[in-house]
N, C-alpha and C positions, 0 to 999 in steps of 0.2 A: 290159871287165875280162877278166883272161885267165881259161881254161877248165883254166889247168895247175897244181890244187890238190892238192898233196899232202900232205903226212905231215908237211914241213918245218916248223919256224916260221917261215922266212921266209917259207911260203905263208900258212899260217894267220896272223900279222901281215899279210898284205895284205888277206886278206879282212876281216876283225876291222875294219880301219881304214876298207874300203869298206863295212861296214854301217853304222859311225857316220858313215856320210855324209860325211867328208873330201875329196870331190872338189871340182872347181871348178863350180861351181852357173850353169849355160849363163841369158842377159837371156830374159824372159817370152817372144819372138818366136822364139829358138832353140830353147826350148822345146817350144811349140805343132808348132813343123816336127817336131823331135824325134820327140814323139809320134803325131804324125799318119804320116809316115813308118814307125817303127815296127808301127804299128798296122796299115799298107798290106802290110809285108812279112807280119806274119803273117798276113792272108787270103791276101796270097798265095802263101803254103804251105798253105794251104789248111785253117788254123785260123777255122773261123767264128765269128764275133762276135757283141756285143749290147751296149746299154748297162746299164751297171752304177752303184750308188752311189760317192758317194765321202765323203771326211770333210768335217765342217762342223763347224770350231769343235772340241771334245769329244765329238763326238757325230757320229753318221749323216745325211748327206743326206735317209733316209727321212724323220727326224725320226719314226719310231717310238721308244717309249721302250720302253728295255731292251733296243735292237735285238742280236739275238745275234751277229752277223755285221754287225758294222759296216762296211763300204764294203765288203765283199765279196760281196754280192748282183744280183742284176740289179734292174731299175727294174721289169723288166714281166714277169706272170704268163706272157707268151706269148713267155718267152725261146728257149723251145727252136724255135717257127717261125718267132720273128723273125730269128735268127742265122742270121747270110751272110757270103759272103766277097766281096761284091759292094762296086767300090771306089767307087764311086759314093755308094752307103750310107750307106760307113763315113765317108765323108769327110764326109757329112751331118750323121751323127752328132759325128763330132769336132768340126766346127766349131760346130754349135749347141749342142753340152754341151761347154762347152770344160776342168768338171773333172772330169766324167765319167770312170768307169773302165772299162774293159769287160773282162766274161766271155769265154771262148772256149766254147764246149758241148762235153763231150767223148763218145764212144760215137757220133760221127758219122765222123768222119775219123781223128780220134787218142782217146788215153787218154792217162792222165797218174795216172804212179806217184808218189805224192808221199810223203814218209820224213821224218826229223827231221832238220835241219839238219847233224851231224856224222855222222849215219849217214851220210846224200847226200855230204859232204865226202871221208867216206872211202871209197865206193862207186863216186864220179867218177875218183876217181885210181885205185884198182885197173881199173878199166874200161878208162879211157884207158892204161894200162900193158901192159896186157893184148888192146891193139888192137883192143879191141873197140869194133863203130861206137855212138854213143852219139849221140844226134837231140839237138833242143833243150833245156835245162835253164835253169830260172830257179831264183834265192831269192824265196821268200815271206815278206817280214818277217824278222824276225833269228831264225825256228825253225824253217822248213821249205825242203826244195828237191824240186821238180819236173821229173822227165823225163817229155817228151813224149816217145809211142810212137804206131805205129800201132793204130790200133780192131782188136780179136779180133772185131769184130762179135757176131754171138749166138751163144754157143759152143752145141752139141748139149747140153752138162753144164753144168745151169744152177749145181750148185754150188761150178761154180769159181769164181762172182760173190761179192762181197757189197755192201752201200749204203757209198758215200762217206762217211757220217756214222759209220760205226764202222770202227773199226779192221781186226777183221776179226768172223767168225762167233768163237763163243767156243770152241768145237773147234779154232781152227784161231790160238789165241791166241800159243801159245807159236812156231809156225811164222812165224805176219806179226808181231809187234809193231810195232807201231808205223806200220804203211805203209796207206795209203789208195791205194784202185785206180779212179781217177774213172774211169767208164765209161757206159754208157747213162743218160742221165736224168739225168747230174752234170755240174758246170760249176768252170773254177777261172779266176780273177783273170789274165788275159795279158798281160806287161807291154808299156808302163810303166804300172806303179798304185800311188795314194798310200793309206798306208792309214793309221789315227791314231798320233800319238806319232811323225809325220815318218818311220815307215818306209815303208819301199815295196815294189811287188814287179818287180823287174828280169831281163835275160838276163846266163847264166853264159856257155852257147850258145846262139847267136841260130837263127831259125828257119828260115838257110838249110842248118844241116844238118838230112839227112834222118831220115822218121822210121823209129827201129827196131822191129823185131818186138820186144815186153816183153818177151818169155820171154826171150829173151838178157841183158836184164839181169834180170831175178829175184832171179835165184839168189844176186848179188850183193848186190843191193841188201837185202834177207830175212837175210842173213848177216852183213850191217854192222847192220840192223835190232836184232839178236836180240846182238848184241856191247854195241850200245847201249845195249839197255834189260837186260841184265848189269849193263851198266858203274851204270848208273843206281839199278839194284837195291842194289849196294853199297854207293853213297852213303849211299843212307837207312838200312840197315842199320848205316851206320859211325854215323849221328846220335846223340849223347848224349840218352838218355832224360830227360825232365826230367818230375819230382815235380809 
């Protein structure tokens, strides 16, 4: 899929069509390659792996009930020492969980700034307009998209961090909306991954470009952020009040 989304409808009608799944759907063997292959490229960019659930039926592989994170977890407590970019491994791995999804760890090699789907749509195109180098990007499902960055490693100012699971600190609310900054200790879905309800999570840009320092895209992405969750604000505000 191209990486060249802009502003147009006739970008946004491509995308639109390639979330509802419209392509041509490759026989279970082209698949399998597919995937494995894919998977081979991103260790080796040096995104480490691990396995993960996937969906089953309505429900989670774990087969925990009320699973909160359905097929987007890993299998095993010891994902963070398990994950490698070792092809040997992974190949292991794919073949014997062949619907396995896998994790990539992030705070090791990369971060991954993840934003809400139309924020990303329209922070990809100002970027790339703007010549600015822009590393791997996937969609997650039909509401978020993901730029791989390089790892800031452990900054001296630990309060530039905050956990994956929230958005941002509540200070610092009106600044991030909406953007999640996976870094030490968090992990996000690398495609190809199936997740329920036939979405999945795919490459916008695939993982042979490199990765970018974040801070370059930031500023952008925080500013499409903070336009979105405007635009969002108004909606509800526009809702008829009902008695």
């Amino acid at each position: 899929m191209s990486a060249e989304m802009g502003r147009s409808s006739g970008g946004q009608g491509r995308i639109s069509q390639w979330l509802r799944g419209r392509r041509p759907r490759p026989d279970a063997a082209d698949a399998s390659a597919s995937r494995e292959e894919l998977l081979l490229a991103a260790a080796g960019a040096g995104l480490p792996l691990a396995p993960a659930a996937h969906p089953s039926a309505y429900r989670c592989s774990c087969d925990r009930v009320g699973c909160p994170t359905p097929a987007r977890h890993p299998v095993s407590f010891a994902w963070q020492t398990q994950s490698t970019t070792d092809p040997a491994q992974i190949e292991r791995w794919a073949r014997h969980q062949p619907l396995a999804n896998f994790i990539t760890a992030t705070g090791m090699v990369h971060d991954v700034l993840d934003v809400p789907l139309e924020a990303g749509q329209e922070a990809l195109a100002r970027l790339l307009a703007s010549d600015v180098e822009v590393g791997p990007v996937a969609l997650s499902g039909n509401d978020r998209m993901l730029f791989f960055t390089a790892t800031r490693g452990t900054p001296e100012d630990e309060d530039e961090w905050w956990p994956c699971e929230l958005d941002c600190h509540p200070e610092t609310m009106d600044e991030h909306p909406g953007l999640r900054w996976h870094c030490r200790g968090s992990y996000v879905l690398v495609p190809p991954a199936r997740l329920a309800g036939e979405l999945t999570v795919e490459w916008v840009r695939g993982p042979e470009h490199p990765l970018p320092d974040p801070l370059s895209l930031l500023e952008v992405l925080t500013d499409e952020c903070a336009r979105y969750a405007g635009e969002e604000r108004e909606q509800v505000a526009a809702w008829p009040l009902r008695g």
